[in-house]
N, CA, C and O atoms as CSV, one atom per row, in Angstrom:
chain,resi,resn,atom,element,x,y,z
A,1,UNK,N,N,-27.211,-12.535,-3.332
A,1,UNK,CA,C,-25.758,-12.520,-3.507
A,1,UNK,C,C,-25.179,-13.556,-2.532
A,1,UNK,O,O,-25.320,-13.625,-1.311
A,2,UNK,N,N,-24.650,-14.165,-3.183
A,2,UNK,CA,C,-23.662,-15.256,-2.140
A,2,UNK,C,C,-22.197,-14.711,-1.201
A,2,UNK,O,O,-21.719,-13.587,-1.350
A,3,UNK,N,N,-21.775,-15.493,-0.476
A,3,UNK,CA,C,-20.652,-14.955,-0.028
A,3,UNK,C,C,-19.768,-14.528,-0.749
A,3,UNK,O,O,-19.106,-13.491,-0.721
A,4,UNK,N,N,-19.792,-15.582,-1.556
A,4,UNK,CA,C,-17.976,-14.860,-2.497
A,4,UNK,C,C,-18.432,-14.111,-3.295
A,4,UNK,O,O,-17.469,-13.590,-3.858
A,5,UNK,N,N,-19.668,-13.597,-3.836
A,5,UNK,CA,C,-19.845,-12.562,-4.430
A,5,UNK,C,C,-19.764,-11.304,-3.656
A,5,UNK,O,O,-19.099,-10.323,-3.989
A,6,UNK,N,N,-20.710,-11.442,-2.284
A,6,UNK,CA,C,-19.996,-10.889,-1.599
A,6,UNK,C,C,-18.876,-10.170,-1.301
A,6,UNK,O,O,-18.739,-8.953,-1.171
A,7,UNK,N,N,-17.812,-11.376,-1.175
A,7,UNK,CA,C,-16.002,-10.680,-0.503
A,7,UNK,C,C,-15.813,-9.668,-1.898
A,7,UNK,O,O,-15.529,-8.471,-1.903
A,8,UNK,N,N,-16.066,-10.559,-3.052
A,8,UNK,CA,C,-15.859,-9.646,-4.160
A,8,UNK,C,C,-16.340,-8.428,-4.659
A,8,UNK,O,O,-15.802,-7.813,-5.580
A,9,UNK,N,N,-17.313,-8.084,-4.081
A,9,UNK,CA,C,-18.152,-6.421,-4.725
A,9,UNK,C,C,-17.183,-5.896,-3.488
A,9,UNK,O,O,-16.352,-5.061,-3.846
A,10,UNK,N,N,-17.161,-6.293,-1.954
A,10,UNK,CA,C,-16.566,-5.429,-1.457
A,10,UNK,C,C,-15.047,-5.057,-1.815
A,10,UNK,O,O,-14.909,-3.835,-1.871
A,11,UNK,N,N,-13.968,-5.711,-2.052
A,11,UNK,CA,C,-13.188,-5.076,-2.858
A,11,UNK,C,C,-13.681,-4.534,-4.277
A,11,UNK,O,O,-13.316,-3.401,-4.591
A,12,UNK,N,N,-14.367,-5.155,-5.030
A,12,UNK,CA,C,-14.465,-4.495,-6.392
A,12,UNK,C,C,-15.027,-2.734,-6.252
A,12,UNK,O,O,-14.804,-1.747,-6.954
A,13,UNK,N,N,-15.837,-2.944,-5.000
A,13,UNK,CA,C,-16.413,-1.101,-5.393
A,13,UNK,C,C,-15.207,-0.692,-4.663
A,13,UNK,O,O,-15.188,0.535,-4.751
A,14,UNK,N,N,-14.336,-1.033,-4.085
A,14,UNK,CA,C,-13.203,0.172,-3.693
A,14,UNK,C,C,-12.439,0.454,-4.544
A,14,UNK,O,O,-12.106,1.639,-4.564
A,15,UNK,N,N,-11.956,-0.280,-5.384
A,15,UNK,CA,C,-11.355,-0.702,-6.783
A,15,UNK,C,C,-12.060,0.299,-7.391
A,15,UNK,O,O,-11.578,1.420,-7.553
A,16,UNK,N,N,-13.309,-0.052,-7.790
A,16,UNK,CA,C,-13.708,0.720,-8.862
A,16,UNK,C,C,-14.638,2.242,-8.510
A,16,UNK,O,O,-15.430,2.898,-9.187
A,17,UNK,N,N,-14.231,2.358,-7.476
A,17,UNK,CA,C,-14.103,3.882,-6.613
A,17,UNK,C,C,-12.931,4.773,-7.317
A,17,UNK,O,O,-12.783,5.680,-8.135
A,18,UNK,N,N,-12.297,4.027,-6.572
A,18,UNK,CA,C,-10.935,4.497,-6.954
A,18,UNK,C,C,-10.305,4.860,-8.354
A,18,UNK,O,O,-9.739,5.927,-8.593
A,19,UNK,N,N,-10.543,3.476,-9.541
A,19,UNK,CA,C,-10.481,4.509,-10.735
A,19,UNK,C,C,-11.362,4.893,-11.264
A,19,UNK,O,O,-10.875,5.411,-12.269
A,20,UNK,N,N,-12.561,5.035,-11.311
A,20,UNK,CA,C,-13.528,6.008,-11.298
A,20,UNK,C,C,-12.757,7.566,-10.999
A,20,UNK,O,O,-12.745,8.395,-11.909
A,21,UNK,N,N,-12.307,7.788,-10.040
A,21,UNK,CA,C,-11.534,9.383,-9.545
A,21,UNK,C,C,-10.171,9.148,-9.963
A,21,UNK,O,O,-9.348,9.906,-9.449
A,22,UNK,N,N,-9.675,8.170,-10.872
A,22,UNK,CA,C,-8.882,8.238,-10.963
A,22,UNK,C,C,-7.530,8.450,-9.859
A,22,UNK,O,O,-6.611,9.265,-9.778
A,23,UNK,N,N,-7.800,7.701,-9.373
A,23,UNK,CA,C,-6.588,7.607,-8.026
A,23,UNK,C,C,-5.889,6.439,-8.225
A,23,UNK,O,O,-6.115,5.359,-7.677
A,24,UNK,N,N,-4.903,6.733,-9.152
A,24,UNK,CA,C,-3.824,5.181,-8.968
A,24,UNK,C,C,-2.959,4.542,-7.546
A,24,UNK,O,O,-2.640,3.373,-7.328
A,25,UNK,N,N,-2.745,5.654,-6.779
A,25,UNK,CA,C,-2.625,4.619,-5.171
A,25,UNK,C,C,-3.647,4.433,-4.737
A,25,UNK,O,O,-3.603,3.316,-4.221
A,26,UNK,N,N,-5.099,5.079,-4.553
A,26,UNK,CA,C,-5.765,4.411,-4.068
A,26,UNK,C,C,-6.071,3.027,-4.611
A,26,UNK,O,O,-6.442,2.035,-3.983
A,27,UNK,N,N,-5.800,3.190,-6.117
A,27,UNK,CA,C,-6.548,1.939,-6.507
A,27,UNK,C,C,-5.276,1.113,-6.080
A,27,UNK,O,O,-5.736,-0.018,-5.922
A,28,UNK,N,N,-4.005,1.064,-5.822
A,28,UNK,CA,C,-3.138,-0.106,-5.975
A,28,UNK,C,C,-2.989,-0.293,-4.266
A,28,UNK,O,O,-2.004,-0.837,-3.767
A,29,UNK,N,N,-3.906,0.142,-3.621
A,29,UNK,CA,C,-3.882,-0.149,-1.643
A,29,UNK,C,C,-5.262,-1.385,-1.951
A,29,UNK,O,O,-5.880,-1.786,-0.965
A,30,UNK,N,N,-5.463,-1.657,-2.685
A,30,UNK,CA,C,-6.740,-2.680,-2.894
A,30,UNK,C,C,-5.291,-3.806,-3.200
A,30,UNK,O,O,-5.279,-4.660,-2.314
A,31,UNK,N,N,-4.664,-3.906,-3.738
A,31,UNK,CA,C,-3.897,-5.639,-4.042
A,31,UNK,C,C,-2.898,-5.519,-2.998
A,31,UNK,O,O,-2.614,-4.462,-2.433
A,32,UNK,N,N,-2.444,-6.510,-2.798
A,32,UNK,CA,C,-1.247,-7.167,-2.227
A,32,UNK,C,C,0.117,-6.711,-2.412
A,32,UNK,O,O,0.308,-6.083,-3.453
A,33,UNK,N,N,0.959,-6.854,-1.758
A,33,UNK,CA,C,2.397,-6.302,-1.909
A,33,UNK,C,C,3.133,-6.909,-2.945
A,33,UNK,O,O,3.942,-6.299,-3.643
A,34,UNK,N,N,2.754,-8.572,-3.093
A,34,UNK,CA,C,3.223,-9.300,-4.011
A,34,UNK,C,C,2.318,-9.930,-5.278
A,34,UNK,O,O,2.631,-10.889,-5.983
A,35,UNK,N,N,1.011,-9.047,-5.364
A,35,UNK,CA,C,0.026,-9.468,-6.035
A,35,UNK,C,C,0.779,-9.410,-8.082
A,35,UNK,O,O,1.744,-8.751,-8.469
A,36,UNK,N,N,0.075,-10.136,-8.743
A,36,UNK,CA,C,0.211,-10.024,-9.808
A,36,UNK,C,C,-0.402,-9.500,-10.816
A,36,UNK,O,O,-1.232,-10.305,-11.239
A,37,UNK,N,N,-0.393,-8.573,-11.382
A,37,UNK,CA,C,-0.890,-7.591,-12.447
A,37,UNK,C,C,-0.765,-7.564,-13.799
A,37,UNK,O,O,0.228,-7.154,-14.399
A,38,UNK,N,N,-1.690,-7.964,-14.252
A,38,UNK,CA,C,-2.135,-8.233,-16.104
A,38,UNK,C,C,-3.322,-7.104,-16.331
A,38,UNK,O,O,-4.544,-7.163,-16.192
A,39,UNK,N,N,-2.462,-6.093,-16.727
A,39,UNK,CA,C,-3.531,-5.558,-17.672
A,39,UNK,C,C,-3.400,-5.443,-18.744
A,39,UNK,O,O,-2.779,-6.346,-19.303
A,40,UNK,N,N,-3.838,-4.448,-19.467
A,40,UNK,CA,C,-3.827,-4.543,-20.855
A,40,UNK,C,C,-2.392,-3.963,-21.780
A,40,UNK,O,O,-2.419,-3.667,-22.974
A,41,UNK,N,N,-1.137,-3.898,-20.843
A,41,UNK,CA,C,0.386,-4.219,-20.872
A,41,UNK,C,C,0.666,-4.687,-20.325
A,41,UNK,O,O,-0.077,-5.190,-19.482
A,42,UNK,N,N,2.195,-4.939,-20.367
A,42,UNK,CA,C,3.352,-6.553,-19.795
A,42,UNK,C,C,2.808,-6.096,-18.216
A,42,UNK,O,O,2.532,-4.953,-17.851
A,43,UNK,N,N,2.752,-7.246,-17.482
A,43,UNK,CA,C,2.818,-7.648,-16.436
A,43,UNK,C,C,3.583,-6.659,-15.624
A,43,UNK,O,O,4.248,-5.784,-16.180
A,44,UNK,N,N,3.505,-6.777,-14.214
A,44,UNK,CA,C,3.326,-6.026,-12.930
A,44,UNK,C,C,3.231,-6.376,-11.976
A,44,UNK,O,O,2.115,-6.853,-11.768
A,45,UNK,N,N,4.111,-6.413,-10.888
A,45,UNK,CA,C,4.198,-7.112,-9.779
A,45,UNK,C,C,4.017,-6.072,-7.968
A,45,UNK,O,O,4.951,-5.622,-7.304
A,46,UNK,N,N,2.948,-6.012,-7.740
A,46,UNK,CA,C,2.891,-5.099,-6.554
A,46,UNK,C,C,2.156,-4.042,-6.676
A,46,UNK,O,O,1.672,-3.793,-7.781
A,47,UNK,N,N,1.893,-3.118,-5.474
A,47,UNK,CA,C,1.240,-1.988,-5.769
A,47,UNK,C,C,1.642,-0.905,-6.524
A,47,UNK,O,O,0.813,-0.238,-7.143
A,48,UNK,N,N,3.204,-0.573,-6.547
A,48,UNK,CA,C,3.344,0.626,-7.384
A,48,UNK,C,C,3.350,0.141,-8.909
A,48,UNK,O,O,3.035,1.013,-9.719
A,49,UNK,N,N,3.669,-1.152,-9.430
A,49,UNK,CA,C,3.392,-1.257,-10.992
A,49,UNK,C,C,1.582,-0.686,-11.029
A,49,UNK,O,O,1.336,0.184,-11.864
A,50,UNK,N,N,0.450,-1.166,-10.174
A,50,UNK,CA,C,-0.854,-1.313,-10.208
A,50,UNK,C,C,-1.096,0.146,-10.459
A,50,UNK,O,O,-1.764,0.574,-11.400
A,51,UNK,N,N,-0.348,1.069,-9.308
A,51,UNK,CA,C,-0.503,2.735,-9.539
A,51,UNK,C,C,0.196,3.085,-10.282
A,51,UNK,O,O,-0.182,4.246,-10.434
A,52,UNK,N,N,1.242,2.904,-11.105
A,52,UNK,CA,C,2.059,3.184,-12.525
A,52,UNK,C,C,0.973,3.054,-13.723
A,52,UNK,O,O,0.965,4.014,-14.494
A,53,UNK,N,N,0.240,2.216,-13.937
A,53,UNK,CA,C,-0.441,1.381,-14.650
A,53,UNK,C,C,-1.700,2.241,-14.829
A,53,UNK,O,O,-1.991,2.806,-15.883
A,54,UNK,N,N,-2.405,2.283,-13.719
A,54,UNK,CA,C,-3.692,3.165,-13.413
A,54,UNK,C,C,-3.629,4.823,-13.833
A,54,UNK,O,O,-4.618,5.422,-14.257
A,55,UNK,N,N,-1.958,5.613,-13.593
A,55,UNK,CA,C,-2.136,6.724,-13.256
A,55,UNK,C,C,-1.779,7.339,-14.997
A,55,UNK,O,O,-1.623,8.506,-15.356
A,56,UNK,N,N,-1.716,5.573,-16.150
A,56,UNK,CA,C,-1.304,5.997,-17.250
A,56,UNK,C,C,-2.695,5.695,-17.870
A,56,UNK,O,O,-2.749,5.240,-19.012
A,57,UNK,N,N,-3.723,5.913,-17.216
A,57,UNK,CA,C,-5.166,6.218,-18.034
A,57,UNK,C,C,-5.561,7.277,-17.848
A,57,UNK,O,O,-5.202,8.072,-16.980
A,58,UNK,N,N,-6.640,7.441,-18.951
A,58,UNK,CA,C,-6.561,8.694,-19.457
A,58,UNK,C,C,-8.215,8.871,-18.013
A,58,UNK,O,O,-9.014,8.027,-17.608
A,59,UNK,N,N,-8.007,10.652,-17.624
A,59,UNK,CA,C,-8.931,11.414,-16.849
A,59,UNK,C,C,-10.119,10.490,-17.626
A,59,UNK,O,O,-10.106,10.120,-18.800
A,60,UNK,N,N,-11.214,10.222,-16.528
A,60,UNK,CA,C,-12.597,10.278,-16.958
A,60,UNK,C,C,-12.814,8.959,-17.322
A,60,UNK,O,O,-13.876,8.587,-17.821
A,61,UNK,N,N,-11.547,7.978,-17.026
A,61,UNK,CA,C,-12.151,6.224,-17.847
A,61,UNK,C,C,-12.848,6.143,-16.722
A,61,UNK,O,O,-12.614,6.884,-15.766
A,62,UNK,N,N,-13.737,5.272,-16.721
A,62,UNK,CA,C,-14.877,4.534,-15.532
A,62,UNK,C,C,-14.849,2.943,-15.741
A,62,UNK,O,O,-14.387,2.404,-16.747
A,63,UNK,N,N,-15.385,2.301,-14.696
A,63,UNK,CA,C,-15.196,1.027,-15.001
A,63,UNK,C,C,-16.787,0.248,-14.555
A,63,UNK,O,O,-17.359,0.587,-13.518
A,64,UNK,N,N,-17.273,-0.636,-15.334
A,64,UNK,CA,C,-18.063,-1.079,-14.940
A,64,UNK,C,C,-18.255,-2.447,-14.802
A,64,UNK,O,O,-17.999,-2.802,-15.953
A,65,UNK,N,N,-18.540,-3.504,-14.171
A,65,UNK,CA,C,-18.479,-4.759,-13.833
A,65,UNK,C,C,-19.549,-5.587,-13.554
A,65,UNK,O,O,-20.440,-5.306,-12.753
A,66,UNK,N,N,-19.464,-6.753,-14.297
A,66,UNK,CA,C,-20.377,-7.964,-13.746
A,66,UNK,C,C,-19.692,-9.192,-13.171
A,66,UNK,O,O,-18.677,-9.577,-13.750
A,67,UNK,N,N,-20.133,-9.874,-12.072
A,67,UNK,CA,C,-19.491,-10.936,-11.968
A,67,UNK,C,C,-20.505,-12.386,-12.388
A,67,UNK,O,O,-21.513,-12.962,-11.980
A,68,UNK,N,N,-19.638,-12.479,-13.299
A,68,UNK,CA,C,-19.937,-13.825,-13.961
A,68,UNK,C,C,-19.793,-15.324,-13.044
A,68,UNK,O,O,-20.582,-16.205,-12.700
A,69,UNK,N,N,-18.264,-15.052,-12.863
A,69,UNK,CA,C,-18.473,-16.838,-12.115
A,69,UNK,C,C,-17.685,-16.523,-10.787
A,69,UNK,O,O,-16.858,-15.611,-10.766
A,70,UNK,N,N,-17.964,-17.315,-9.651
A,70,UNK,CA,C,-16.917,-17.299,-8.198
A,70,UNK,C,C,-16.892,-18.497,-7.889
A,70,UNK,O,O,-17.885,-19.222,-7.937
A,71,UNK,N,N,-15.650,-18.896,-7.500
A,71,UNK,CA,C,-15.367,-19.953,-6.489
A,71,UNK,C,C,-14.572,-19.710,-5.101
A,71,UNK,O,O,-13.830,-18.747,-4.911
A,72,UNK,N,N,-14.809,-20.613,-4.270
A,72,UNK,CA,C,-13.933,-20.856,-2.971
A,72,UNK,C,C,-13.023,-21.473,-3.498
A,72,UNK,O,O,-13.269,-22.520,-4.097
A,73,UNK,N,N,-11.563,-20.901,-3.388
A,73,UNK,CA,C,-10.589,-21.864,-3.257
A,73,UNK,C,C,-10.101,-22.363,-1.852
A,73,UNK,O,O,-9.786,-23.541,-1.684
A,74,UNK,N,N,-10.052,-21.488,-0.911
A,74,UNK,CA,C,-9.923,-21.853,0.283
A,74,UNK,C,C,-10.306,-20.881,1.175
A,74,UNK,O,O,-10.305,-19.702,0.820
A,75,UNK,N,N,-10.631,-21.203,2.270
A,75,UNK,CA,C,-10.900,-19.997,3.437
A,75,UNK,C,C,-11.205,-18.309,3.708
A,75,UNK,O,O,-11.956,-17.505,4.259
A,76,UNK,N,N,-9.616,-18.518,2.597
A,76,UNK,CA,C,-9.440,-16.739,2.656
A,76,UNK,C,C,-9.143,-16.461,1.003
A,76,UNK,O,O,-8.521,-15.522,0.506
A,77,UNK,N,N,-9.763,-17.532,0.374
A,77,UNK,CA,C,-9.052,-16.848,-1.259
A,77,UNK,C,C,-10.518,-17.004,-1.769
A,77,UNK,O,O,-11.379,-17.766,-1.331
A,78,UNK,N,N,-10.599,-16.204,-2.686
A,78,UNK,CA,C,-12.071,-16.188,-3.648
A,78,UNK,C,C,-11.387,-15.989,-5.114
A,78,UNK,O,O,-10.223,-15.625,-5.285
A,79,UNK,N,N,-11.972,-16.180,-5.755
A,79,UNK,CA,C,-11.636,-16.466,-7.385
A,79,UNK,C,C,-12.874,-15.935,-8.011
A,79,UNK,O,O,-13.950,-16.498,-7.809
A,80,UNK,N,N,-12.721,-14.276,-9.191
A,80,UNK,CA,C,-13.632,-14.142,-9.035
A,80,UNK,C,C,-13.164,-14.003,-11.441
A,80,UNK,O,O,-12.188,-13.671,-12.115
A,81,UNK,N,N,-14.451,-14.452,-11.699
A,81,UNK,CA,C,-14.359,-14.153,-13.317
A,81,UNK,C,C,-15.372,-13.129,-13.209
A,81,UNK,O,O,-16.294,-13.086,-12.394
A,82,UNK,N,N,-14.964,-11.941,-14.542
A,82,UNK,CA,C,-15.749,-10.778,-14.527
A,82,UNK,C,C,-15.636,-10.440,-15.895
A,82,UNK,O,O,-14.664,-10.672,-16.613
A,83,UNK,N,N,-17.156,-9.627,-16.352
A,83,UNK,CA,C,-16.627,-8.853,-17.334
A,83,UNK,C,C,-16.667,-7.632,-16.764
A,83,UNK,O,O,-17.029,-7.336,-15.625
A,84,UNK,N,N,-16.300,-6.994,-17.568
A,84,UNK,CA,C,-15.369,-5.120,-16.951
A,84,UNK,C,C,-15.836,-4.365,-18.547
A,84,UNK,O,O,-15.380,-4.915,-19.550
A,85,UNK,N,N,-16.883,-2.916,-18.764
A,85,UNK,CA,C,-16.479,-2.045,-19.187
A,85,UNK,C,C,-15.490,-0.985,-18.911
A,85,UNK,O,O,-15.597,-0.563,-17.760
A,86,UNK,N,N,-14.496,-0.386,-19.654
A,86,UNK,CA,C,-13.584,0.270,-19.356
A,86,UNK,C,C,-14.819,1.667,-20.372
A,86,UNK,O,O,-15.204,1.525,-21.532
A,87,UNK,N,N,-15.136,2.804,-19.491
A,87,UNK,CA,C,-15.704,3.738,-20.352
A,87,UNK,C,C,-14.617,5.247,-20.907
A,87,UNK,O,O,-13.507,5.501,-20.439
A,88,UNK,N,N,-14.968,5.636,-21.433
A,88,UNK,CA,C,-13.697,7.040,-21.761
A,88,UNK,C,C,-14.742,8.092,-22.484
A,88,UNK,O,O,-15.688,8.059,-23.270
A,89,UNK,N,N,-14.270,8.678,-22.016
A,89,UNK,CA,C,-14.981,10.487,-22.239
A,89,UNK,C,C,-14.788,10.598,-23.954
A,89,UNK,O,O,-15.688,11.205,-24.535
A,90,UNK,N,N,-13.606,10.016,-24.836
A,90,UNK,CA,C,-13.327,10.806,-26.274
A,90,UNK,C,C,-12.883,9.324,-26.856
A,90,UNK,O,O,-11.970,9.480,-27.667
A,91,UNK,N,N,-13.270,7.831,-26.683
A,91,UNK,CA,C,-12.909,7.577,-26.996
A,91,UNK,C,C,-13.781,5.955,-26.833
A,91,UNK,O,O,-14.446,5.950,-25.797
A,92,UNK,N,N,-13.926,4.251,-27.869
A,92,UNK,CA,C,-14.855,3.999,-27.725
A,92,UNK,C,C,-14.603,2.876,-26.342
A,92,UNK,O,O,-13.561,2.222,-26.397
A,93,UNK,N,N,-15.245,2.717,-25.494
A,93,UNK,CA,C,-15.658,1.678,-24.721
A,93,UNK,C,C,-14.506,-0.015,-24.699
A,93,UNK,O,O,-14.386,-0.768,-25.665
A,94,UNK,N,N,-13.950,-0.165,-23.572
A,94,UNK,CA,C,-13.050,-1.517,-24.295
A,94,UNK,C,C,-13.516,-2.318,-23.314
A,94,UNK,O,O,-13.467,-1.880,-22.164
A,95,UNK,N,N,-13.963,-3.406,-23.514
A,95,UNK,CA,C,-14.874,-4.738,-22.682
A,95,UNK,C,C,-13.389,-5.558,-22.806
A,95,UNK,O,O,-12.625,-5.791,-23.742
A,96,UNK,N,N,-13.395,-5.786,-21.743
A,96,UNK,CA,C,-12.449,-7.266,-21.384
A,96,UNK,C,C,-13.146,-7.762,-20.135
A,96,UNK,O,O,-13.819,-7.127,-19.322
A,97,UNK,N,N,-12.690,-9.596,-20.190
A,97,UNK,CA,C,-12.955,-10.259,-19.312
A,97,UNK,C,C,-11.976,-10.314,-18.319
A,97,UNK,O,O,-10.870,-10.246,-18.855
A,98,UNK,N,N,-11.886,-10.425,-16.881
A,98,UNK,CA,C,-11.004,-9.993,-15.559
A,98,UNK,C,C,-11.220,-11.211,-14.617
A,98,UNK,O,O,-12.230,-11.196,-13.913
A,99,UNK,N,N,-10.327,-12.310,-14.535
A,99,UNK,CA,C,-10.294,-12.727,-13.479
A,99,UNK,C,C,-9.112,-12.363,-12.576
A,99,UNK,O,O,-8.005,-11.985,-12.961
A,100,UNK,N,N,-9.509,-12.531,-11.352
A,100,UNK,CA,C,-8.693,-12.441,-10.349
A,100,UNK,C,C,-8.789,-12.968,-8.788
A,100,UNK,O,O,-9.945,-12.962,-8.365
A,101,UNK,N,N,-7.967,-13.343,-8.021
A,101,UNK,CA,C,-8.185,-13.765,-6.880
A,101,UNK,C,C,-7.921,-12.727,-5.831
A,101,UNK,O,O,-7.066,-11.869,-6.051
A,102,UNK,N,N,-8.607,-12.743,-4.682
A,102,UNK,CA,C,-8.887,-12.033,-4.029
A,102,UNK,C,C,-8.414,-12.762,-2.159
A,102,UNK,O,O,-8.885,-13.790,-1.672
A,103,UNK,N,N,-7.713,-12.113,-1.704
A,103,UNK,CA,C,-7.086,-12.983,-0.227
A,103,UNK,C,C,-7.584,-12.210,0.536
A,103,UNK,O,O,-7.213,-11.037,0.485
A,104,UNK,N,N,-8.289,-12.496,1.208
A,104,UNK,CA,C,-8.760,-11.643,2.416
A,104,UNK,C,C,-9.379,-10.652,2.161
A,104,UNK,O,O,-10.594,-10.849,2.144
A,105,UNK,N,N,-8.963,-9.311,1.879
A,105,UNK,CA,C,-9.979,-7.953,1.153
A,105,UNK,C,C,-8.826,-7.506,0.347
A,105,UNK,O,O,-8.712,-6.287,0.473
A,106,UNK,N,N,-7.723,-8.117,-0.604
A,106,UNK,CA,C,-7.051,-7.646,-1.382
A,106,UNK,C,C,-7.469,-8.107,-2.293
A,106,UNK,O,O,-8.503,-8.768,-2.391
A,107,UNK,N,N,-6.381,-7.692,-3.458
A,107,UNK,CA,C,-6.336,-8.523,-4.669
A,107,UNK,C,C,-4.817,-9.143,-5.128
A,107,UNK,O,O,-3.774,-8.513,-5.303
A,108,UNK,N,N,-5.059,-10.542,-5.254
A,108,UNK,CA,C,-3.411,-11.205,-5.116
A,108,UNK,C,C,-2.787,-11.587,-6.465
A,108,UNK,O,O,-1.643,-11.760,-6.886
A,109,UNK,N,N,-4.469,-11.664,-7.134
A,109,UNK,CA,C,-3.951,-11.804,-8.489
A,109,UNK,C,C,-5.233,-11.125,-9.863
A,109,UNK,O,O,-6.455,-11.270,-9.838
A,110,UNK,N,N,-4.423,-10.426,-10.899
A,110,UNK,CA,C,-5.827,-9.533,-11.625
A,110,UNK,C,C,-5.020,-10.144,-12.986
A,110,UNK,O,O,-3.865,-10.572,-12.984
A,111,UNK,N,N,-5.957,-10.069,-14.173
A,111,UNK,CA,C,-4.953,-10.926,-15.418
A,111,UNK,C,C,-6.443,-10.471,-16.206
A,111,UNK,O,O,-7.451,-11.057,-15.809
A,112,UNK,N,N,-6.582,-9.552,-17.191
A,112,UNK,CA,C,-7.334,-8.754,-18.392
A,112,UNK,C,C,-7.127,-9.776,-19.350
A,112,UNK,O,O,-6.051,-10.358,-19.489
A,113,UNK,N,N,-8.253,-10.021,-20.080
A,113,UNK,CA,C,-7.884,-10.338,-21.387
A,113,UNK,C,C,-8.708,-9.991,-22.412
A,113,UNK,O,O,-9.827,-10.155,-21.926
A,114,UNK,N,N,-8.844,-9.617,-23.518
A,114,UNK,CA,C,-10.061,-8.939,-24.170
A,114,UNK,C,C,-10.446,-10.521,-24.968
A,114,UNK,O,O,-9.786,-11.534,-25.196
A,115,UNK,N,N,-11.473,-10.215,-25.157
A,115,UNK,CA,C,-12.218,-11.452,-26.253
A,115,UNK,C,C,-12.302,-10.823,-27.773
A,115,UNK,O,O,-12.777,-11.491,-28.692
């Protein structure tokens, strides 16, 4: 594992700790105050859209992740492309691809898109 794969699993398993138990503040203390949020509805700016967002999935989704590509953009930013299973207890499996940048041990920017 390289560094920026690295910086990235260590936020990604807190992230995906978190909705795993379904904890939408925990999961939205992982981004930034001013981070930007694309998921799979309109856009979101900060931690409470991230825990608004999270706490409107359903009990029992899980998430699972590969990281595909990383770059350094600078010092303290990592850029990470991913694919992401989203799993659900009653319902089928939704794969989207996830990039996002990562500042320090946050997340500053997350943007879903399904293929």
């Amino acid at each position: 594992m390289n560094a920026e794969e690295t910086i990235l699993t260590t936020v990604l398993e807190r992230w995906k700790d978190a909705v795993d138990a379904h904890e939408p503040e925990r999961v939205a203390e992982n981004f930034t105050e001013d981070a930007i949020f694309q998921g799979l509805h309109p856009y979101t700016v900060g931690p409470k859209g991230v825990a608004e967002y999270y706490d409107s999935q359903p009990i029992g989704m899980t998430a699972k992740y590969t990281i595909q590509e990383t770059r350094r953009l600078a010092e303290n930013l990592v850029l990470g492309y991913l694919h992401v299973d989203f799993d659900f207890t009653d319902m089928p499996t939704v794969s989207v691809q996830l990039s996002l940048l990562v500042e320090g041990e946050k997340i500053r920017h997350y943007q879903v898109s399904r293929l």
